[in-house]
C-alpha positions in Angstrom: 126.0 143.1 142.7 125.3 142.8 146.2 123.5 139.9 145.9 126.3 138.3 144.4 129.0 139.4 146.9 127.2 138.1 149.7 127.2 134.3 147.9 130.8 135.1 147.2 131.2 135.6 151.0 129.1 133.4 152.6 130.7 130.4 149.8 134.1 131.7 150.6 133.7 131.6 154.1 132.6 127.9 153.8 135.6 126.9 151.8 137.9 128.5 154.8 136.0 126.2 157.1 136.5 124.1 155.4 137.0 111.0 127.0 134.0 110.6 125.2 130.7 110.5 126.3 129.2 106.7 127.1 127.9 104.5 125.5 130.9 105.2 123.1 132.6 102.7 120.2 136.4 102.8 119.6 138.2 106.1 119.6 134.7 108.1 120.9 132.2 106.7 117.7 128.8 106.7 119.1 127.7 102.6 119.5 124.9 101.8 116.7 123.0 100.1 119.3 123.0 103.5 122.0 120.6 103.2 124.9 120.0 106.8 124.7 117.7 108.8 122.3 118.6 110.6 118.9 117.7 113.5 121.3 120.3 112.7 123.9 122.8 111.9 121.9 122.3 115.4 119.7 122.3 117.1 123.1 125.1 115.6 124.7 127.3 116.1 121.6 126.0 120.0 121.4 127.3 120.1 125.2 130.8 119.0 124.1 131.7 121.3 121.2 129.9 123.9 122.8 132.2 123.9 125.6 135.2 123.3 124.1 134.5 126.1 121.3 133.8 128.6 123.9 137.5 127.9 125.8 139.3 128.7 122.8 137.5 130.5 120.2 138.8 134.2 119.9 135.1 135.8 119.6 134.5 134.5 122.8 137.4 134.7 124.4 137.5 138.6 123.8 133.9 139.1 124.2 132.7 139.6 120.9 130.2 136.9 120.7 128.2 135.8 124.0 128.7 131.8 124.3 125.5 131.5 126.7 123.0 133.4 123.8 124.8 130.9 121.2 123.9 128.1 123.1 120.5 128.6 123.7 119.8 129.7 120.0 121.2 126.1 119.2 119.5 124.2 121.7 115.7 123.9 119.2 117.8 123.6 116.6 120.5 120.3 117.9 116.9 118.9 119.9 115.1 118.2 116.1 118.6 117.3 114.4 117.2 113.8 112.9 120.4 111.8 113.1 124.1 112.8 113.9 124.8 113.2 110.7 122.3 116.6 110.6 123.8 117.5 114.1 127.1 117.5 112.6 126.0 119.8 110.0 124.4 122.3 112.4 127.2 123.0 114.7 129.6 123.0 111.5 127.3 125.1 110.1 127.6 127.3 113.9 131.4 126.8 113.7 132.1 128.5 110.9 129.6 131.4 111.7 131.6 132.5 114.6 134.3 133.9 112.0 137.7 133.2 111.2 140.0 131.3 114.1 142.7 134.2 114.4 144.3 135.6 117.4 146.4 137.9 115.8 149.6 136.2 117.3 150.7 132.7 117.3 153.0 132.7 119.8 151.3 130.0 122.7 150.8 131.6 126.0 154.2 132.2 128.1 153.3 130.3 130.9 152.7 126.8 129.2 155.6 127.1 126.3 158.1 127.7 129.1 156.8 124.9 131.6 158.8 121.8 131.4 156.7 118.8 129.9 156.9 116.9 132.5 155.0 119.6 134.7 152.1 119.4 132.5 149.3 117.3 133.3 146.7 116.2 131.0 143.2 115.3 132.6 140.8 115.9 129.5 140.5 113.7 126.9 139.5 115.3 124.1 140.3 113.0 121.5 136.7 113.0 120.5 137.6 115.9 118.5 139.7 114.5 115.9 137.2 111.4 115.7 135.9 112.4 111.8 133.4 109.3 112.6 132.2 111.0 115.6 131.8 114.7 114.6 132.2 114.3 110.7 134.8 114.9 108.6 134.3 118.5 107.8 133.3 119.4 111.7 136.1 117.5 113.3 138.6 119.2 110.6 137.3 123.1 111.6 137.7 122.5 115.4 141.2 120.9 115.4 142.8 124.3 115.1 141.3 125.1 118.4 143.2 122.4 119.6 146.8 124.4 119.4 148.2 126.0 122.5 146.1 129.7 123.0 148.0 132.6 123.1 148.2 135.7 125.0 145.3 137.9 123.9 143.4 140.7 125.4 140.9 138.1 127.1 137.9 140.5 127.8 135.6 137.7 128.5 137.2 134.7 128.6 135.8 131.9 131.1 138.6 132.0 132.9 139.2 135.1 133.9 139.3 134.9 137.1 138.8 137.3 140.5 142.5 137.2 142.6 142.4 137.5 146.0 145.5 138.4 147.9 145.5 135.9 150.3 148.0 134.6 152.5 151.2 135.3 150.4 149.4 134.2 147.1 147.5 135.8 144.3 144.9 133.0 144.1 141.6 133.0 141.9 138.9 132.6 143.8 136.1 133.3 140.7 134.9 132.3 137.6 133.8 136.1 136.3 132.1 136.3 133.0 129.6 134.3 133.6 125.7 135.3 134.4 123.8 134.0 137.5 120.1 134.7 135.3 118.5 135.1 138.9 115.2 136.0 137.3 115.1 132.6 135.7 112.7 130.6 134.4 113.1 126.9 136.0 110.5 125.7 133.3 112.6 126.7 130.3 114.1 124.0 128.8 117.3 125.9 127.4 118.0 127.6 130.3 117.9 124.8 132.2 120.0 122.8 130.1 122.6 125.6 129.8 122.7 125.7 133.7 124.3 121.5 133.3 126.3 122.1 130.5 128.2 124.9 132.2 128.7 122.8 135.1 129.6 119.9 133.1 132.0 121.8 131.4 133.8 123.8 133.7 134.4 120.9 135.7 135.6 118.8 132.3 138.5 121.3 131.9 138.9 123.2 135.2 138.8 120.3 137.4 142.4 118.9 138.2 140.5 115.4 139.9 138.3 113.6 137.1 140.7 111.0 136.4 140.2 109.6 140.0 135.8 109.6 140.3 134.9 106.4 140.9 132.5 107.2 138.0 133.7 108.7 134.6 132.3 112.2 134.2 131.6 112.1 130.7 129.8 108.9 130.7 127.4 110.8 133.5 126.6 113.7 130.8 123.6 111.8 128.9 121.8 110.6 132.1 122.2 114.0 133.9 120.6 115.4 130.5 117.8 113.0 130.9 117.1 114.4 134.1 117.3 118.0 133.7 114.7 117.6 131.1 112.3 115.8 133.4 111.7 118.6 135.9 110.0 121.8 135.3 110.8 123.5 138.7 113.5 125.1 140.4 113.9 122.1 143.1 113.9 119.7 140.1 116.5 121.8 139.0 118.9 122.5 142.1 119.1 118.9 142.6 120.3 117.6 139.4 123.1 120.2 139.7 123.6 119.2 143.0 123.7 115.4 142.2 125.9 116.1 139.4 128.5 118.2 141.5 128.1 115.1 144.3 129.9 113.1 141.4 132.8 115.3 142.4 133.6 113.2 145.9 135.0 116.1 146.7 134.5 117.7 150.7 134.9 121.6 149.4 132.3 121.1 146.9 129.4 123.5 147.8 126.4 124.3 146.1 124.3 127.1 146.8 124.4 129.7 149.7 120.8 129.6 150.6 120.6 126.1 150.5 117.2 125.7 149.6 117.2 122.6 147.7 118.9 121.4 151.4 116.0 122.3 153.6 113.1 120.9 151.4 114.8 117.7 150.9 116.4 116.9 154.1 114.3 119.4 156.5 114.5 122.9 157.1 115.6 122.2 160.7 118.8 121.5 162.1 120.6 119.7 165.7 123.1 122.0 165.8 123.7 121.7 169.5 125.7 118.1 169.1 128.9 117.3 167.0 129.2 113.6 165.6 132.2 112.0 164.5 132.6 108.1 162.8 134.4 105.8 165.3 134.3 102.1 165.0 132.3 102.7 161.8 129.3 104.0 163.7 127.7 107.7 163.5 129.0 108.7 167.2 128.0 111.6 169.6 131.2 113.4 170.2 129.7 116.3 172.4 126.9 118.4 173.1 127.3 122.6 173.1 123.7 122.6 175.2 122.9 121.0 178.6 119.2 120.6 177.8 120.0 118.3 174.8 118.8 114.6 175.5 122.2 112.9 173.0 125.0 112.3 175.4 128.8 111.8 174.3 129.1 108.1 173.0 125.7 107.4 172.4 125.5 105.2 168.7 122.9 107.1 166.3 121.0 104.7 164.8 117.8 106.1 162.9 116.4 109.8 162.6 113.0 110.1 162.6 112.8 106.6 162.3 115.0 106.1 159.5 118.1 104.0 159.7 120.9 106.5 159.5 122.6 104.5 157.7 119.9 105.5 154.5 119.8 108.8 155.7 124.1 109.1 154.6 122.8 107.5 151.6 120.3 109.7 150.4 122.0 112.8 151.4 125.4 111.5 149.1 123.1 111.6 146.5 123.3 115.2 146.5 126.5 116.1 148.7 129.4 115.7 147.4 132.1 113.0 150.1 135.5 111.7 149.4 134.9 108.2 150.4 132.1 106.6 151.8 133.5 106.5 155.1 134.6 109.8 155.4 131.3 111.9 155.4 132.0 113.8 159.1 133.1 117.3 157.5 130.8 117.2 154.1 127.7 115.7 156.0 128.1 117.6 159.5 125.7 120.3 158.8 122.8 118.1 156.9 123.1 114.8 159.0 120.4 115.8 161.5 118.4 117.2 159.5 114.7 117.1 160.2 111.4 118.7 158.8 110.2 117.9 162.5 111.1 121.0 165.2 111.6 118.3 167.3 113.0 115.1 165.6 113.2 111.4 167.1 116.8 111.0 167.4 117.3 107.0 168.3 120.7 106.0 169.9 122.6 103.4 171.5 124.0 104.2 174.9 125.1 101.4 177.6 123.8 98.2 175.0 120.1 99.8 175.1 118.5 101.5 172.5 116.6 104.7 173.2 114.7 107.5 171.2 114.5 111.1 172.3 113.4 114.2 171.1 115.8 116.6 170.6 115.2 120.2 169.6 116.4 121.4 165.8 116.1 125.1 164.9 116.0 126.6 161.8 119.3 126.8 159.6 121.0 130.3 160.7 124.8 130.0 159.1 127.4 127.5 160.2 128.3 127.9 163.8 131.3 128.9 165.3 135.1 127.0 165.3 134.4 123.3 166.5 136.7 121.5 164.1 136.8 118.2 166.9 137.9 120.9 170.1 136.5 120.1 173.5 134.9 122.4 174.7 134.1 121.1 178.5 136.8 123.2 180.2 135.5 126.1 178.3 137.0 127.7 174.8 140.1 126.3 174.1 143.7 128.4 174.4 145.1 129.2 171.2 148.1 128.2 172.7 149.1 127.1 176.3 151.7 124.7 178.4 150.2 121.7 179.6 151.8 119.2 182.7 155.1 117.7 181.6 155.9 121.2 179.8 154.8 120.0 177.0 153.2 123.1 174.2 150.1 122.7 172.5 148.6 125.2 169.9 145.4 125.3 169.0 145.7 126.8 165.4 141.7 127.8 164.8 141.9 130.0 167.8 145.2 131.6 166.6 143.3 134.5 164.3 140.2 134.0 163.3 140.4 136.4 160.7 140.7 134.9 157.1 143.5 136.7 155.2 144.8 138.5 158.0 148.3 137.3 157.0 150.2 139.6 159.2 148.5 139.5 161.9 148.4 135.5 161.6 152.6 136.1 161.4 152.4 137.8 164.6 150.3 135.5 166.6 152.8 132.2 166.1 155.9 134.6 166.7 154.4 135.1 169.8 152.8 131.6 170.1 156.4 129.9 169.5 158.5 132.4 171.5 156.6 131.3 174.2 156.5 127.7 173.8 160.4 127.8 172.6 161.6 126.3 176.1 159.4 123.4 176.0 159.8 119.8 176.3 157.6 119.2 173.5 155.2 120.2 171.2 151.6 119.3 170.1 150.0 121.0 167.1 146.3 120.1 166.7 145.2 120.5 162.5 142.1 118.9 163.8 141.1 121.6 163.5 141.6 124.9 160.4 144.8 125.9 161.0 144.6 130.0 160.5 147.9 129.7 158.5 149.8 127.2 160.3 150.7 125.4 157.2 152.6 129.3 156.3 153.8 130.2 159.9 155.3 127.2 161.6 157.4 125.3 159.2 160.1 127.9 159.4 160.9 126.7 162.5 161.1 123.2 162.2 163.6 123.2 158.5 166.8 125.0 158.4 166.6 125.0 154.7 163.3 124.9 152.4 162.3 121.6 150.7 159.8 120.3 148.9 156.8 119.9 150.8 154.1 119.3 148.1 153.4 119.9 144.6 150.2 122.2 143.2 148.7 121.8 140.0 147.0 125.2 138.8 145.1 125.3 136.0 146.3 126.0 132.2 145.0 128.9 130.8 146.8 127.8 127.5 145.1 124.4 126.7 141.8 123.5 128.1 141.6 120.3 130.3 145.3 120.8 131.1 147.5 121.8 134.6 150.7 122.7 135.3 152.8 121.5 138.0 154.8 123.4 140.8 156.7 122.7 143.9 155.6 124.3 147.5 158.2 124.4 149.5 157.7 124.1 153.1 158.7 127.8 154.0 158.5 130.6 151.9 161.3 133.3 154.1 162.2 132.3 157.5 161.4 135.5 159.5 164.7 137.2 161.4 162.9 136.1 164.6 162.3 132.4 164.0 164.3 129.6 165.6 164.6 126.4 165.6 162.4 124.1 167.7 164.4 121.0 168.2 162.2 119.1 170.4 159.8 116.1 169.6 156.7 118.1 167.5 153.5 115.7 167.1 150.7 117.1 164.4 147.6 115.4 165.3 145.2 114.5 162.6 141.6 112.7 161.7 138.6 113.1 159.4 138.4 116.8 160.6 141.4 117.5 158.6 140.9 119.2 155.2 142.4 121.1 152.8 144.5 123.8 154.4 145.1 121.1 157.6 146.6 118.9 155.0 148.8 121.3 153.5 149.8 121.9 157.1 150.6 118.1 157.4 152.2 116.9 154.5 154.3 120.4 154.9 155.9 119.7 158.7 155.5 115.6 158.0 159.3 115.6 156.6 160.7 117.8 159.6 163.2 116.1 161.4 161.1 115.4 164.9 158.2 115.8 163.6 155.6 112.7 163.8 151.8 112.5 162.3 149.6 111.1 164.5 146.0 110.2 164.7 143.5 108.9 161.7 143.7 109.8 158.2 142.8 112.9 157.3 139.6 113.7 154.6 141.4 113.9 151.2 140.0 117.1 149.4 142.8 119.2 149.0 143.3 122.4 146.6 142.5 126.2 145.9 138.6 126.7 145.5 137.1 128.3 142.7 133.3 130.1 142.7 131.2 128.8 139.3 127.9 131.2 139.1 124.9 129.5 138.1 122.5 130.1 135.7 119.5 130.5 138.9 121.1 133.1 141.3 123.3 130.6 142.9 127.2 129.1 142.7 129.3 126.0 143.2 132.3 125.6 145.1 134.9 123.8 144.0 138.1 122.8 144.4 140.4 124.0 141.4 143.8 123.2 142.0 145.6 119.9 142.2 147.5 119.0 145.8 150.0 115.6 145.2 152.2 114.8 147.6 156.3 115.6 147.1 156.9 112.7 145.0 153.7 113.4 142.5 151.6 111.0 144.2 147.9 111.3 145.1 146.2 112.9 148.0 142.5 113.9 146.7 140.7 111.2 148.4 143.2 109.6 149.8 144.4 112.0 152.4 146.9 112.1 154.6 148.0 109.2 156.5 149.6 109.3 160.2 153.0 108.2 161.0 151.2 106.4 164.0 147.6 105.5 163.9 145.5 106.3 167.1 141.9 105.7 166.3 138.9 107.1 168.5 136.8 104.7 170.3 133.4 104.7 171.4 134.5 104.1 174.9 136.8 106.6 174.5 134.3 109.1 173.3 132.0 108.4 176.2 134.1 108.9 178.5 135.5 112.3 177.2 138.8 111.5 176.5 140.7 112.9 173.8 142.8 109.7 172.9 144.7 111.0 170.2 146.2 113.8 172.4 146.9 111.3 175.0 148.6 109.0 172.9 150.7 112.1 171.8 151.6 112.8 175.1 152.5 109.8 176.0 154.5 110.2 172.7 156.7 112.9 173.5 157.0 111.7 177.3 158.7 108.3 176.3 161.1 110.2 173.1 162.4 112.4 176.0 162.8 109.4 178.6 164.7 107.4 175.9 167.0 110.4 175.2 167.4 110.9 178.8 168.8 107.3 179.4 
């Protein structure tokens, strides 16, 4: 147990920093001419009743059958299945083993036969199930009663019964329980590996609010990811192909793994942690160095590592890491980028027109550092909050609290922050960087009554693949002490913007004198969920749909700035932050207007 509750920790602690299968016929019927094996095709079908039986079937939902030790009795069995027509018979023949479908009560589960339907969002398609061609007549016709709305039983084991964590005002799930990490494992077993990708594959098949935006369809990856688990035999073979399957995500909270061995061996165990890139002017920039002995200046142009153009580097590592977009890789690549198996790697750069290679020093991977988020550092640690020339307010909202959770204390810390900033001629917030709550603390002064700021979509525990929608408003209670600020407010934003920094955004972006500026921000928004993994370790992912106050997209898309002010390379160099500038200047020229 303590094993597992320091992967919960360290995991959680990142994610605060931060329909049928191919090739498929009409209506899911498998293509005469498949490219894929009898084998494969047994397997992949296995992996889709499998999962979809284990969502909804009441042994397994109240514990009385375990879905994992029905899986891998089936596995032999599905592998030797001749044709599909003997698969079918197998798993109809497991179907109806599992006992009658009752649940004692066929009244569907409160929370989706009282949500409006247009609040309920489909993402699965599980049409295959009702395909008789596909799964046979008699197999097709036992699982569509699975198909009906679940109701509210005593789930003792369901999949998604999650662990809630008070945080911030919210009960949010922050586990997957009920299922078993096998930490002893055997990376050589067949079955167990395979179970290890079909619980991924599933979760994220019906738990995942964003598969109808990949730029790849997730169930047409499920054969070729089967193909691959069963060419390894070790547990680097192994971590990888879960890895590369989760990278299919493009999502920036996706995390797998706390040790991150499968990291060190294939990109290098050592890491330059004493620099911070950023992209500007589609280049891999220097933004600043945290050590005066480091060689890498601010400005200087990577071009290879270790003699690699960096530009394969990003491309080998998105084979495993999981990015929105290929131009956004600062937040999901910051901590792998310069990576090297060398203590001392050849870093080659561009500084002044001439190219140059140094050696830089790396050390060994020791936990992600503190708060940098895009902050300069060269006067020293930044303020959390402080008055700048031309009485203009700036917060700093990662050096607010530091302390995840610590909602009062977070309350506290902007009362005082704003109270004394409340006579200024303008204000500067800075999501930049993580804002410690500043999506729950400052919108209260900036509204004098709640609106719609952005719209969740938490998962269904009624019908697998499915999500229900719900407004956030952009203050929950406006504290007896709050105010309202009525002077020019600009949020600055970039690629360092995620989740959280978003919510903060899209929350304040309808106040009336509040303006966005800087670069669009990352696009991976949402609650995160921990999967354990067959192997000791987990995946983090994000569970819960963000879309914008009209319903429209933000995964991936981001959040875009009222006024676009994009870092330069020049810029960078000469270590000016131009997107505070520019909001200076901003505010400056609002209040000499209003003055005339």
């Amino acid at each position: 147990m303590k094993k597992i509750a320091r992967l919960v920790a360290v995991l959680l602690c990142i994610c605060m920093l931060f329909t049928s299968c191919a090739p498929v016929g009409t209506n899911g019927e498998k293509t005469a001419d498949s490219e894929y094996s009898q084998e494969v095709q047994n397997l992949e079908k296995l992996c889709k009743v499998w999962g979809y039986v284990k969502y909804t079937h009441p042994v397994f939902l109240t514990g009385e059958k375990d879905w994992d030790t029905e899986l891998i009795a089936l596995i032999p069995q599905v592998r030797q299945a001749e044709n599909s027509e003997a698969t079918n018979k197998i798993l109809n023949e497991w179907l109806l083993s599992l006992g009658e479908i009752e649940y004692e009560t066929d009244t569907p589960a409160a929370q989706w036969s009282s949500a409006k339907e247009e609040d309920k969002v489909v993402i699965a398609d599980t049409s295959w199930i009702f395909d008789k061609k596909y799964l046979g007549e008699e197999l097709s016709a036992n699982m569509e009663p699975l198909t009906k709305p679940l109701p509210d039983i005593n789930r003792a084991k369901a999949p998604i019964d999650f662990v809630r964590e008070y945080y911030s005002g919210y009960n949010q799930p922050t586990m997957l329980t009920n299922e078993k990490l096998y930490e002893d494992m055997d990376y050589s077993d067949e079955n167990y590996r395979l179970l290890g990708l079909f619980r991924v594959w599933n979760v994220m098949e019906y738990y995942s609010p964003y598969l109808d935006i990949l730029d790849e369809d997730w169930e047409d990856l499920l054969p070729d990811f089967i193909i691959q688990m069963l060419q390894g035999d070790d547990q680097h073979s192994y971590d990888l192909t879960i890895a590369a399957l989760t990278a299919k995500l493009q999502d920036a909270h996706v995390t797998f793994g706390s040790n991150k061995d499968f990291i060190k061996k294939e990109f290098g165990e050592y890491l330059i942690d004493d620099v911070e890139f950023v992209s500007a002017e589609g280049e891999v920039v220097i933004l600043q160095t945290f050590d005066e002995s480091c060689p890498l200046q601010a400005g200087d142009i990577v071009r290879k590592l270790d003699g690699v153009d960096i530009k394969d580097v990003i491309e080998h590592q998105k084979r495993y890491l999981s990015v929105t977009t290929d131009e956004k890789i600062k937040n999901a690549l910051q901590y792998t980028l310069l990576r090297s198996h060398s203590k001392t790697p050849e870093v080659t750069v561009v500084r002044d027109g001439e190219e140059m290679t140094f050696n830089v020093d790396a050390s060994e991977f020791q936990g992600y550092p503190g708060p940098r988020y895009g902050v300069s550092f060269k006067d020293g640690e930044p303020k959390p909050y402080e008055i700048i020339e031309g009485n203009i307010g700036v917060i700093n909202p990662i050096f607010m609290d530091l302390q995840p959770g610590a909602t009062h204390a977070n309350e506290v810390k902007w009362t005082e922050a704003m109270n004394a900033l409340k006579d200024t001629d303008g204000l500067i917030v800075d999501v930049r960087q993580y804002p410690a709550n500043s999506w729950f603390c400052l919108p209260p002064y900036f509204f004098e009554e709640p609106e719609v700021g952005l719209i969740t979509a938490t998962i269904s525990e009624a019908v697998p693949g499915t999500f229900l929608k719900e407004p956030v408003y952009n203050f929950n209670r406006k504290p007896r002490s709050t105010y309202s600020y009525d002077k020019e407010v600009v949020v600055l934003i970039d690629e360092h913007s995620q989740s959280a920094s978003e919510y903060t955004a899209m929350l304040l972006r309808n106040g009336e004198k509040v303006t966005l500026m800087g670069e669009n921000t990352i696009g991976s928004n949402g609650f995160c969920l921990l999967l354990p993994i067959p192997g000791g370790n987990m995946v983090l992912y994000t569970a819960q749909g963000i879309y914008t106050p009209d319903g429209g997209q933000t995964q991936r898309i981001g959040v875009s700035p009222d006024i676009e002010v994009k870092k330069t390379i020049e810029g960078i160099k000469e270590g000016r932050d131009e997107v505070k500038e520019a909001a200076i200047a901003y505010i400056q020229e609002q209040n000499s207007t209003k003055a005339k």
